[in-house]
N, C-alpha and C positions, 0 to 999 in steps of 0.2 A: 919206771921213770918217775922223777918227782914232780910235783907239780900241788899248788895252792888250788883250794877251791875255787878263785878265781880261773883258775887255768882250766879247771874242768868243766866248770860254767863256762866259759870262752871257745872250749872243743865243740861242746853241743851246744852252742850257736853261730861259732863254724858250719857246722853240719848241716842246721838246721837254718844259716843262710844258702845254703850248696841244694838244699831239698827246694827253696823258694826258687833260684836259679832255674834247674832241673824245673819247676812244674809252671814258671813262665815263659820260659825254655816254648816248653809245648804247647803252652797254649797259644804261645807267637806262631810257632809253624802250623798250628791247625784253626788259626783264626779263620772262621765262613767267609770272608770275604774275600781269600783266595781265590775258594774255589767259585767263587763267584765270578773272578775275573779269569780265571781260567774259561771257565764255559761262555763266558759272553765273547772270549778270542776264537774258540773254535768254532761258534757259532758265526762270527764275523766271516772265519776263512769259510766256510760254506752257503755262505749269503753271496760272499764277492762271487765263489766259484759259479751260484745261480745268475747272479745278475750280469757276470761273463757271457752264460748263453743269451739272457735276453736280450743282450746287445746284440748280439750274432744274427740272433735271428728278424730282431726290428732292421741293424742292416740290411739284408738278403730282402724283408720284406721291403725296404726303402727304394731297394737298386731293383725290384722290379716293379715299386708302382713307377717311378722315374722312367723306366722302360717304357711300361707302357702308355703314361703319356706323352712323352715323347712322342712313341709311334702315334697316337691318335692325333697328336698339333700335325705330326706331321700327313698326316691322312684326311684332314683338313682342309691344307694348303689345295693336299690332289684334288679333294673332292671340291673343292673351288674355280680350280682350273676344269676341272670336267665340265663343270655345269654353264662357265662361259664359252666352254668349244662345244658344248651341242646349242646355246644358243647363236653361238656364232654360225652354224654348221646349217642352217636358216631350211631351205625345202630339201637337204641333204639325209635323208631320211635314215639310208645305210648306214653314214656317220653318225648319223644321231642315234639311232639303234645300237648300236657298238659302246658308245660313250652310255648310253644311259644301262648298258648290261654293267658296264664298268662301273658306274656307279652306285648302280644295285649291290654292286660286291663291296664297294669302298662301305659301303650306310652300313652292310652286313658285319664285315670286322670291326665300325666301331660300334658297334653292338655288345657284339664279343668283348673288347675290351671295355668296354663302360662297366659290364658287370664284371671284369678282372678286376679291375680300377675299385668297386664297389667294395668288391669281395676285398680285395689288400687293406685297403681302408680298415674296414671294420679288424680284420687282422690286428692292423697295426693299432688301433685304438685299444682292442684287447690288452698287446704287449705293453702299451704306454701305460697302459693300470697297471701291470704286473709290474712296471719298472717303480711306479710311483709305491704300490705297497711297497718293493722290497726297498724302496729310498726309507717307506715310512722305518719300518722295521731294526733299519741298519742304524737309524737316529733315536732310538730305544735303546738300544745295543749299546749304543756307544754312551747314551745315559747312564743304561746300567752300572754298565764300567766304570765310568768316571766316579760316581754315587760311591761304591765299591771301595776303588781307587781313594779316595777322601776320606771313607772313614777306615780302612786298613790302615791309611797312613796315622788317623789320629790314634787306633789301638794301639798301631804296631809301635810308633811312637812312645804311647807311655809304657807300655811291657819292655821296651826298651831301655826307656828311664829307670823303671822300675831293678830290673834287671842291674844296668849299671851300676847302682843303688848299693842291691845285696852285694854285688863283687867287691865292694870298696870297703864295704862292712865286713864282710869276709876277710881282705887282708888285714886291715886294721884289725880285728879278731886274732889273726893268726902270728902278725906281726908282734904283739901283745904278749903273746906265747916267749917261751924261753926258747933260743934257736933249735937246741933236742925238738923238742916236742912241735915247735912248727913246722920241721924239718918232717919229721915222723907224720906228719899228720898228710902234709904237701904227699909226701911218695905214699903213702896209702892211698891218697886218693887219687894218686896215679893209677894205683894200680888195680882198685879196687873200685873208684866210681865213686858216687855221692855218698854210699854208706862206707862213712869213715869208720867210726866208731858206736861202739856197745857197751851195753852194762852187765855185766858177771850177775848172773840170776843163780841162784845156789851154787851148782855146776856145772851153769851153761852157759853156753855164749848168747846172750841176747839178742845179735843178731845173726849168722848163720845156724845156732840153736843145737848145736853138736854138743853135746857131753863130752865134758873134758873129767877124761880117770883122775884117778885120787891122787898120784906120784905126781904128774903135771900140775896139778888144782893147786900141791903144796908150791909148787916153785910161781906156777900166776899170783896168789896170795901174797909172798915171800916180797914182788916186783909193784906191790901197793904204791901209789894210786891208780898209774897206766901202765900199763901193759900189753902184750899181745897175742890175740887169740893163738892158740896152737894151733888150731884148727883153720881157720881163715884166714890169721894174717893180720884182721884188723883191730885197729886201737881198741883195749876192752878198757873199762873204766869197773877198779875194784873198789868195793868200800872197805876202808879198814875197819 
């Protein structure tokens, strides 16, 4: 194909805006701040699924101290009424006797529940730290993230820019080209990826590196200035 040393300069700075592409390409998808907001989400979804139970169970522990004060207001009330029917109950001694067995049992269960009552409390005291760390925790997290989040966006931002950059530079490079050779250049790197093109190093292709025989060598030389590897396919750049 023919082509001015302009055109050749222009190839391999195609190419070599297509490598800039490619290598901020990657660095965009493996920027650390992914994986940063990656793990601070599944770290999220394993906090919420803790602080799920702790709910569950500050519940459970809520609905039975409620229980049991209840029961004690209401054991109360009894033990109040008892204690005006055995004074009421005056040289009634039987009565009185009865009522105050009755009462010895009511003092006894809230006994019982005072230290239920005690016990759930401290429980619940417990879970209410458990809930308040995992509050602290999940407001880190979400720092994290955010933090993350912010500056992914300013990298990914300019590797973006950046990026857009080379492609614009790349057509205007390729547009530049004589339609042949931008044409050629475009389906090679269909079909062959960022390494478009090479340079003929004695008898080799300079970039898949294959030795091209001497019958072949004459007719690449022959197709000065570009041409195309026998071997690969892609654009070789001969010197005359």
């Amino acid at each position: 194909m023919q082509a001015t040393s302009y055109d050749i300069e222009s190839l391999k700075a195609a190419q070599q805006a297509d490598f800039d592409i490619l290598h901020m390409t990657r660095e965009l998808e493996e920027l650390p701040q992914r994986q940063v907001i990656v793990d601070c989400r599944k770290k999220r979804e394993a906090l919420k699924e803790k602080m799920g139970k702790i709910d569950a169970v500050r519940s459970d522990i809520k609905r039975k101290l409620t229980r049991a004060k209840d029961e004690d207001a209401s054991l109360i009330k009894k033990e109040n009424g008892v204690q005006a029917a055995i004074e009421a109950a005056g040289n009634d001694y039987r009565n009185a006797e009865a009522r105050t067995k009755e009462l010895d049992g009511i003092f006894k269960r809230r006994q019982s529940l005072s230290e239920d009552i005690s016990t759930l409390e401290g429980e619940l005291a417990k879970v209410n730290e458990l809930s308040a760390q995992a509050d602290k925790a999940l407001q880190g997290i979400d720092a994290s993230e955010a933090a993350a989040t912010d500056e992914f966006k300013r990298e990914g931002g300019r590797l973006r820019s950046s990026i857009a950059d080379a492609e614009r530079k790349r057509e205007e490079l390729l547009d530049s080209l004589t339609s042949e050779l931008s044409q050629a250049y475009r389906l090679t790197s269909e079909r062959m990826g960022t390494v478009v093109v090479g340079n003929l190093e004695m008898s080799r292709c300079g970039v898949c590196r294959a030795s091209i025989d001497p019958g072949r060598l004459i007719e690449v030389k022959a197709q000065a200035p570009v041409t195309y590897c026998p071997i690969c396919k892609r654009l070789l750049i001969v010197d005359a």
